[in-house]
N, C-alpha and C positions, 0 to 999 in steps of 0.2 A: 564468428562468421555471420554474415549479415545476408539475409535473401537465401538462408539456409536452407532447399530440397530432401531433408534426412530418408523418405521416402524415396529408394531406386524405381519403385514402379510409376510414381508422377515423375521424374527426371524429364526434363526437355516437354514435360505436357500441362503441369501446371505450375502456377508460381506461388512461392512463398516466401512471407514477411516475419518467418521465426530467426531467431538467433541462437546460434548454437556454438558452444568449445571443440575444435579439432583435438582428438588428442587422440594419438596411436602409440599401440606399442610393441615391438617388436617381436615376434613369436621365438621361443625358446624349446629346446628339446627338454631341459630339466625346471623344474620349481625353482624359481629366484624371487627371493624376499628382500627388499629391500626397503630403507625408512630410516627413521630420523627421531631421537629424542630430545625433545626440547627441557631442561629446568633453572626454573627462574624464581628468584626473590629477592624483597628490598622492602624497602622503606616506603610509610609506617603500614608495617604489616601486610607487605604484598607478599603474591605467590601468583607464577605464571605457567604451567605445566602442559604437556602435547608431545605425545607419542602418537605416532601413524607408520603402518606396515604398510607395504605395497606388493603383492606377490604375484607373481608372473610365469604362465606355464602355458602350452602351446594349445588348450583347452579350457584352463579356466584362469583366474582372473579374478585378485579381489584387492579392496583397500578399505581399510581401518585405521580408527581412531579414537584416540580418547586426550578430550582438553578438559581442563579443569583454570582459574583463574578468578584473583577480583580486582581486575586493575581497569574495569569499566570494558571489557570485552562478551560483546553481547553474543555469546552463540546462539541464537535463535537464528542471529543473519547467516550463517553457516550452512542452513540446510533450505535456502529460499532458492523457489523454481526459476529459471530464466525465461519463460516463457507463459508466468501464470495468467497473465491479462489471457493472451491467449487461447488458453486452454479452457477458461471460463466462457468464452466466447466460443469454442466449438461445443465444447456442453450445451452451452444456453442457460447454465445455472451460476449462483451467486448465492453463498450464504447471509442472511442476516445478520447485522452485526450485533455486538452486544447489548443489549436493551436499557443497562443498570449499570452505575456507577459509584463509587467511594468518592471519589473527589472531582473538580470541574479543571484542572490542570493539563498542561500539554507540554511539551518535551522542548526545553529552547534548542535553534537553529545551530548552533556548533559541536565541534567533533562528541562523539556520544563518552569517549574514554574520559571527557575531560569534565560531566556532571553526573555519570551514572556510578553508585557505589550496588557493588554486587558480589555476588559468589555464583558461580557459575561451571556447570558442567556438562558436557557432554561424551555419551560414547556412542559409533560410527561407524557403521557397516556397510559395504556393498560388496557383490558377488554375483561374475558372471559364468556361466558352462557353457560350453558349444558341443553341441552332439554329433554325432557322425551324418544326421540328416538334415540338419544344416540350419535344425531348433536352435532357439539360444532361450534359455534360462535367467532369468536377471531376479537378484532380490536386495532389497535393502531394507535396515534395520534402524533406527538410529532413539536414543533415550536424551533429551535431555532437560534439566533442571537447573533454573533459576534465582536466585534469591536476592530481594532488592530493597534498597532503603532509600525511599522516594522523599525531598522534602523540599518547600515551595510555599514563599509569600505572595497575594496574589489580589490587587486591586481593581475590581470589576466596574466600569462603567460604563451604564446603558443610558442614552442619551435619549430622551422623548422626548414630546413637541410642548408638552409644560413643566416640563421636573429634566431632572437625572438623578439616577437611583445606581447606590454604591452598594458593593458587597467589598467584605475584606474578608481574605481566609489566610491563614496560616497551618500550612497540613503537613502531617507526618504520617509518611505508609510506610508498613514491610510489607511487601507482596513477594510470595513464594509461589512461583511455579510450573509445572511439569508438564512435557510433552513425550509423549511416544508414537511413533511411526511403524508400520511394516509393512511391505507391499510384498506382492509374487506375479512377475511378467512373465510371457511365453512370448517371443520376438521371431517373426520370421523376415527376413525384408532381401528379397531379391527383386530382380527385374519385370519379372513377371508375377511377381504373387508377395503381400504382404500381410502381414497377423501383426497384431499386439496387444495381448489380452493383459488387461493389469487390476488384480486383485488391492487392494488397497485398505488399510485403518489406520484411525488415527485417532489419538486421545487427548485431551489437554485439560488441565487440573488448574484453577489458578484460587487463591485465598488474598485475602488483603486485609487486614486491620490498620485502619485509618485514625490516624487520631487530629481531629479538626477545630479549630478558634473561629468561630461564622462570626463575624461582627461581634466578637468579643463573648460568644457564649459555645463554649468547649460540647462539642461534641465526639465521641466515638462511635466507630462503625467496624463494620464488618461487613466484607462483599465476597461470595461464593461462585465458582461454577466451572462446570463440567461441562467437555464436548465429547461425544463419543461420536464416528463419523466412519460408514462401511461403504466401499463403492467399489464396482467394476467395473469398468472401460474398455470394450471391444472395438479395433476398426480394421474390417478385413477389409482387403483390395486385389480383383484380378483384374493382370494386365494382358493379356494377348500379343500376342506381334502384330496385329492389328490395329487400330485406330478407335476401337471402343474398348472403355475399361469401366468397370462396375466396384462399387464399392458399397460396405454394409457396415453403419456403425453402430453404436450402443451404449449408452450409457446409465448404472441405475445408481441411486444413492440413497442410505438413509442417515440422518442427523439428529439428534437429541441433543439439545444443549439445554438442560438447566442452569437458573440463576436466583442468586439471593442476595437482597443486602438487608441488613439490619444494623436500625440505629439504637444505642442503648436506651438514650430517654431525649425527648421529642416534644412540643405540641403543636398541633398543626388543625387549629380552630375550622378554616376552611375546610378541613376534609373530614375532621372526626366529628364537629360540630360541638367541640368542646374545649374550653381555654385553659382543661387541666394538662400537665406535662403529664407521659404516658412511655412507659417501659418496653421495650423490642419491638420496635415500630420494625414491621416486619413486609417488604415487599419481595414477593417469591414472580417470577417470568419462567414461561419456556414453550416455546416453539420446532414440536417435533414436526419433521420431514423427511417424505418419500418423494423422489424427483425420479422420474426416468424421460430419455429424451433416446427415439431411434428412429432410424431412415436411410434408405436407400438411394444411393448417388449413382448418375449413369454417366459418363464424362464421353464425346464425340470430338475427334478431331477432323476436320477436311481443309485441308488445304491452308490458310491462314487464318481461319476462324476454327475457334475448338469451343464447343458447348456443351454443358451439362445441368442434367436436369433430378432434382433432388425431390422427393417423396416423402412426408414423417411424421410422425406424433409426436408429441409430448405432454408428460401430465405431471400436474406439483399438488399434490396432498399433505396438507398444513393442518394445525391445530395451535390457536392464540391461545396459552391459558397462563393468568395472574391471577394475585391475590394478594389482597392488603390487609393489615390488622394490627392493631396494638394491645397494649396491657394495661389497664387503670392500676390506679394507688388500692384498690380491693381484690388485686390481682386476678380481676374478670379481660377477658377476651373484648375486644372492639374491632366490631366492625364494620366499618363506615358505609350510607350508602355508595353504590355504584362502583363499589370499592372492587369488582373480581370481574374477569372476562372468560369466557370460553366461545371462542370463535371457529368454527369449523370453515375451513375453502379447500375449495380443490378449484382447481384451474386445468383446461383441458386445451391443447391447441393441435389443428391438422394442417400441415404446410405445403406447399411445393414453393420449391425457390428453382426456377433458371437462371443461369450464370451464364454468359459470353464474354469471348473474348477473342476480339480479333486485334491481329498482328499484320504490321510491314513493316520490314524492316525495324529501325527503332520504335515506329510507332507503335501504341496500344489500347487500343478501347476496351474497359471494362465495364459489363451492366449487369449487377447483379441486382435482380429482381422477385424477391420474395413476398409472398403472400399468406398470411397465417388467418386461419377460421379460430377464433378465440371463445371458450364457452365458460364462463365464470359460475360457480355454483358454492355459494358461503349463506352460515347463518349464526344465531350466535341469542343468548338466552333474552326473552322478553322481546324478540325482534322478528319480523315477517323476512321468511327465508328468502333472499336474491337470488336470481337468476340474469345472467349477463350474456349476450352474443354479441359480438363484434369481427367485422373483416379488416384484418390490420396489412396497410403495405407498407414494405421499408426497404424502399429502394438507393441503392447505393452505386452509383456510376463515377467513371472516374477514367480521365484524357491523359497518356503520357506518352513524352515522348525523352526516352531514354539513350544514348551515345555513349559509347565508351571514353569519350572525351567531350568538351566545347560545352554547350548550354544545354541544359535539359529541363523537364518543363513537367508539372500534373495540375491536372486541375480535377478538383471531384465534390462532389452532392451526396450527401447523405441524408436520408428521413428517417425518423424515428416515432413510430405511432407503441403505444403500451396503454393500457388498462387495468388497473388492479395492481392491487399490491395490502399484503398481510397487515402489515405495518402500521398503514391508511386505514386499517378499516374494522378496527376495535373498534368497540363503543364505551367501556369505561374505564375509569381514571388507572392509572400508573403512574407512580413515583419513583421515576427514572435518578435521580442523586437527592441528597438531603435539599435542593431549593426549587426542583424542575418538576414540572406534575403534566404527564402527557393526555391529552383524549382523541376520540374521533364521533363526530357525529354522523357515523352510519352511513357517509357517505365515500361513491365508489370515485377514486382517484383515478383522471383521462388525462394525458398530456402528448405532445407534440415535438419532437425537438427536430429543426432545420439547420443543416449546418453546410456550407460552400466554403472553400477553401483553394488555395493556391500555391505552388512549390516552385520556384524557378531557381535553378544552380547552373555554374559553371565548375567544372576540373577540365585540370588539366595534369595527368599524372606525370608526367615526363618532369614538367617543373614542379610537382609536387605544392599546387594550388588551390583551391576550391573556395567556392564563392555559394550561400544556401541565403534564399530570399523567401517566406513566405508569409504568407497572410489567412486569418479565420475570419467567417462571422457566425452569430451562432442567434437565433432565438428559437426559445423555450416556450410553449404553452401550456398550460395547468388548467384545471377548471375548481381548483382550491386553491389556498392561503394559509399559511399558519395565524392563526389567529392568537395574539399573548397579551393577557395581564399580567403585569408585571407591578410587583411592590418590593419594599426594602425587606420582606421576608418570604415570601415567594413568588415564583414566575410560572403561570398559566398557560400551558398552551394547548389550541385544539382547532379542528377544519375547518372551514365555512368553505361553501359554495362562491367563486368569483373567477372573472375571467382573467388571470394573471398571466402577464406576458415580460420574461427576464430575455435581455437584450445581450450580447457580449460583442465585442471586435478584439483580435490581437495581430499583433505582426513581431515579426522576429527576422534578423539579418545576421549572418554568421561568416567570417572569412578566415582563412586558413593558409598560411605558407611556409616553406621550408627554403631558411635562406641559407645556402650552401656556402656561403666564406663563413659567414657565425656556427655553422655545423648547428641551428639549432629550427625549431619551430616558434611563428607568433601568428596569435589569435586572437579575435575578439568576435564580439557578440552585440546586440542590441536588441530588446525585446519590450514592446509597450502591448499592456491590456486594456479594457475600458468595458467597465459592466454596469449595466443596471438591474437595481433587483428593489421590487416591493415589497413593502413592511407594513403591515398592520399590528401595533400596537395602543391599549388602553383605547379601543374604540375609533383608531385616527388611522388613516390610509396615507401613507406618507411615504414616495420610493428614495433609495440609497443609489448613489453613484460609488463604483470604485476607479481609481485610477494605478496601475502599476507601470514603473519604469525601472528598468534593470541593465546595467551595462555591464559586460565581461570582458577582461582579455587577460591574456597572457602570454609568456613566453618560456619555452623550456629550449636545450641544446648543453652544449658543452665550451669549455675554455682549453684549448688544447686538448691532452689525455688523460688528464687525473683529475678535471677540475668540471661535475656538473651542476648545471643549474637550473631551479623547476617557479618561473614568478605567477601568481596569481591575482589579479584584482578582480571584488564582488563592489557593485553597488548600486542598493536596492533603494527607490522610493514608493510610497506610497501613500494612496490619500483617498479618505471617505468623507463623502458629505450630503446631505438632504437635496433633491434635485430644486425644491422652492426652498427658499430663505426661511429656519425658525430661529429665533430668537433665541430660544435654549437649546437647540442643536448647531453645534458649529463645525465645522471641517477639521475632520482630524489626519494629521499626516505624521509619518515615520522617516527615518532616513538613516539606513544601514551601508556602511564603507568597511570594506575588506579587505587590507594586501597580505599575500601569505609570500614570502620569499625562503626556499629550500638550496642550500649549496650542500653539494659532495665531494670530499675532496679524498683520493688514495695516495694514500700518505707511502703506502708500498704495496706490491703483491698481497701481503695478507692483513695489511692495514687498513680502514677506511673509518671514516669520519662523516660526521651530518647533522647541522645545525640548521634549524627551522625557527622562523620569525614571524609571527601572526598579529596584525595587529587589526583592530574593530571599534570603530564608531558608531554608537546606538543615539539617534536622536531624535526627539518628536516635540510637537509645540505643545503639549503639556510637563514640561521642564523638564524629560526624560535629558540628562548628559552624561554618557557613560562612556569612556575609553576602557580600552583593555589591553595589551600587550603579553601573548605565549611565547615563550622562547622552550626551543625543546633541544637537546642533543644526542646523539650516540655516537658511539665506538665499537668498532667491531675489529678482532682478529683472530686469525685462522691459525690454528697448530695441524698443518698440511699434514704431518705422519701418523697423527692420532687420528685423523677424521673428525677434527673437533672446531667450533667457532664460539670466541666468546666474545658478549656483547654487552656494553655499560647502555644505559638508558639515562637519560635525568630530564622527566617531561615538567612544562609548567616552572621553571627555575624561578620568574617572576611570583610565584606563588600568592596567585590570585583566587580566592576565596568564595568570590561571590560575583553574581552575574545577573543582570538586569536587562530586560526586554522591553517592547509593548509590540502585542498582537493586536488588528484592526481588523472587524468583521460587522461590516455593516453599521449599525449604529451603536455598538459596543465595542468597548474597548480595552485591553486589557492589560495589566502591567504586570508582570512576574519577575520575580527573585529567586537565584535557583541558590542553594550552595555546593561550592565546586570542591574538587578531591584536593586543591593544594598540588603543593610540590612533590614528585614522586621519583625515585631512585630505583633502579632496575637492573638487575648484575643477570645474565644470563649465558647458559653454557648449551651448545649444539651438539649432538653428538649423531653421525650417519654411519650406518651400518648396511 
């Protein structure tokens, strides 16, 4: 559900932009457990397995699971929130991501079952009580583990204004690993009063031994790290019969995430200051944090304007700390200059944000207008400790006019002022993967982001139509640059002071109908981007143009009553190029074509059938020419007295092997080869209880 209210006490007072699952269920006098055992195997050497209980009592309420599988089934996507943008954004927090890398690779664009080799498991808990005062209890549990064999050829091409400079890699990973979760909520949500306190951990283990060909010279690695991650989240709300409501939120967190990679033997002249090859070239990261974010909201309704006015702190207590080192051929320790960080920040902010919102009728004016006092307080070894104030405003307004039918319309502004960030504002080196060496020169990162936009639609639900028009533009200001030297063994990057200014526009066009003699739906889509973004590279200040064009459409319905049909076309272009003429940089473009055609055909009551056809065009004018063609089928039939459905699978019949890309990002470009699982065979038995 869309515009989802899950809160009784805001109903009809304020609105919301979450998305949520309806799903009820019936109250029962007695415990009824019901559920489904999946098992499956085939060829070569699969196994597909998923048991889930569902139990249901007029009190409590739980559902369990346990999948296990390696036929490219990634359960990690199993336990992802619907609503986590979201929820980061009422925090006001965002973790860092991970600092350090095994390999510079990325996941190509098609279905994940059909390049990811794995082993894979999960078990799955959740469980609710309702007590006689009207608590509700919620907790969930869930463990799972990973194991994966990652492999990928991979030709990199950065295009400068007097060279281009190659890297070739050939890498093979097993990366193993582990997540655990557990939370504990106290729910209350009535009309007038709501709670929900959620205790929260979370763990996550991952190892990676890489084994890599850089330009023809074998290295091995290893990359380590651990997240341990404790938070609780308080937001109480009272409602009155009255026209003012008060609310109190809270949220505290704390996160450790260490990290390590280690290369077995290495030499990296630039940074040890020595042309000998050196043993457990060793870069350690970790960035522990304490975040709390709380404040009090007072929401006024009168008449057709409702306003609310918000009060708060928030504070981020950080600690940078790396360290680099190798081993000589005399088995002594090396340690390079400027080789280790220890950055101490804390970041303090005091806010009020008023929010309006007035209504007529369909119309709706929203101004939310936030104001944050920002006090930055970092320091960090051989460095005079900073001290930072700023008055940040981010105001966010926005025009709609909303009809349960015919044209509807928004238009909104957004600002975005920020200062600081941990990231930015190390001072020495880090050896982020075996070619990438990060720094910062001690200065504090300011930027800007402006964004206006536009939404115009028409439905019309009776004929089951809809028509979505909109438009971005977006610029960016910075008062840094990445700054990179880049050579054919490694690439340098670090701040400079400059006034950088990245440009974007996009538009997208989307239509929808349901044609009643075809019993079916068609659609299509049209979406163009266009970005600017500068580059300083090897001393030269030179910006990147991007260009994307995307066209979608499709059609899904039926053929009579046994016969459906689901068609898809993708097709993607894109292009990068220098905004002035160089000589040694040239325009580089891509051009991806996609149709997927799906028929189902019920051959009987407990028969059905379904034969899928994927076919893909990769092309770009550095000779990339790749077709491909997936043919996948199944068979399914039901033994109605047993409670049983059995299922053939035969995905990939084409049994294509190998798969070819190029990724574009600014003036690099990239060309990867993945290899794929082949042809695979799948006998599967249902069994519900």
């Amino acid at each position: 559900m869309e515009n989802h209210q899950r809160i009784k006490a805001l109903e009809g007072k304020i609105f919301s932009d979450d998305v949520d699952i309806n799903l009820s269920f019936k109250e029962g006098a007695g415990l009824k457990v019901v559920g489904q055992i999946q098992a499956g195997g085939g060829l070569p050497k699969l196994y597909d397995e998923d048991v889930n209980a569902i139990s249901l009592k007029n009190k409590y309420k739980s559902i369990s699971e346990l999948k296990a599988n390696n036929i490219g089934n990634a359960l990690s996507d199993n336990v992802l929130s619907l609503n986590e943008l979201q929820d980061r954004a009422r925090r006001g927090y965002t973790p860092e991501q991970s600092q350090l890398s095994a390999g510079t690779g990325s996941s190509p664009s098609i279905d994940k079952q059909r390049y990811l080799f794995n082993n894979s498991g999960l078990l799955n808990s959740a469980n609710l009580w309702k007590l006689k005062s009207g608590i509700q209890i919620k907790s969930k549990a869930y463990y799972q583990y990973d194991g994966q064999h990652q492999r990928y050829q991979n030709l990199t091409s950065i295009y400068l204004p007097q060279d281009t400079v190659n890297y070739t890699e050939a890498q093979d990973n097993k990366v193993f690993s582990q997540n655990a979760y557990a939370d504990l909520i106290v729910f209350i949500n009535r009309a007038d009063y709501y709670l929900n306190n959620a205790l929260v951990f979370k763990y996550t283990h991952e190892q990676d031994n890489a084994y890599l060909l850089a330009n023809s010279k074998p290295l091995k690695q290893q990359y380590m790290s651990s997240i341990e991650d404790f938070s609780n989240e308080l937001n109480l709300i009272k409602s009155p019969r009255g026209k003012v409501l008060t609310e109190y939120y809270s949220y505290l967190n704390y996160r450790n995430a260490p990290e390590q990679l280690i290369i077995d033997s290495a030499a990296y002249p630039a940074i040890f200051q020595t042309n000998a090859i050196l043993q457990n070239v060793r870069q350690k990261v970790n960035i522990p944090t304490f975040f709390t974010n709380d404040y009090l909201n007072t929401h006024f309704a009168t008449g057709k304007l409702s306003q609310s006015y918000k009060i708060g702190l928030s504070a981020k207590i950080q600690d940078y700390t790396s360290a680099l080192q190798g081993t000589n051929a005399q088995n002594e320790q090396i340690v390079p200059d400027s080789a280790s960080n220890a950055l101490s920040w804390n970041e303090y902010r005091a806010y009020v944000e008023p929010n309006y919102e007035f209504r007529s009728g369909d119309f709706r004016l929203i101004a939310k207008l936030p104001v944050y006092l920002q006090q930055l307080n970092y320091n960090q070894e051989d460095v005079e400790s900073q001290h930072y104030s700023r008055i940040l405003f981010n105001p966010n307004l926005s025009f709609r006019y909303d009809p349960q039918k015919g044209i509807a319309g928004n238009i909104f502004y957004t600002r975005t002022d920020n200062a600081g960030n941990i990231l930015q504002s190390y001072n020495n080196i880090v050896l982020n993967n075996y070619r990438s060496i990060s720094q910062n020169n001690n200065i504090l990162s300011v930027y800007q982001n402006n964004q206006i936009g536009v939404l115009l639609s028409y439905k019309n639900p009776v004929k089951i139509f809809f028509v979505n028009l909109s438009g971005n533009a977006r610029i960016n200001n910075y008062n840094t640059i990445n700054y990179s030297s880049i050579s054919r063994e490694l690439s340098f990057t670090d701040r400079e002071l400059y006034n950088n200014v990245n440009k974007s526009i996009d538009g997208r066009a989307d239509i929808s109908k349901y044609i009643f003699d075809l019993n079916g739906t068609v659609n299509a889509s049209f979406a163009l981007q266009y970005g600017l973004q500068n580059q300083v590279v090897n001393n030269v200040i030179f910006p990147f143009t991007n260009l994307t064009r995307t066209f979608n459409a499709g059609a899904t319905g039926s053929l009579g009553k046994k016969v459906r049909y689901d068609y898809d076309l993708r097709f993607l272009y894109s292009k990068n190029k220098p905004k002035e003429t160089l000589a040694t940089v040239s325009t580089a473009t891509t051009t991806v074509v996609r149709n997927q055609l799906a028929l189902e055909y019920d051959v009987s009551d407990v028969c059905y059938l379904k034969a899928t056809n994927i076919n893909e065009l990769n092309r770009n004018n550095s000779g990339l020419n790749a077709d491909y063609n997936f043919i996948d089928f199944s068979a399914r039939y039901r033994l109605v007295k047993l409670k049983t459905d059995l299922q053939f699978e035969a995905n990939n019949l084409t049994n294509i092997k190998n798969y070819q890309t190029v990724v574009l990002s600014s003036n690099t470009q990239y060309n990867y080869q993945y290899p794929l699982r082949g042809r695979l065979i799948l006998l599967k038995a249902f069994f519900i209880f």
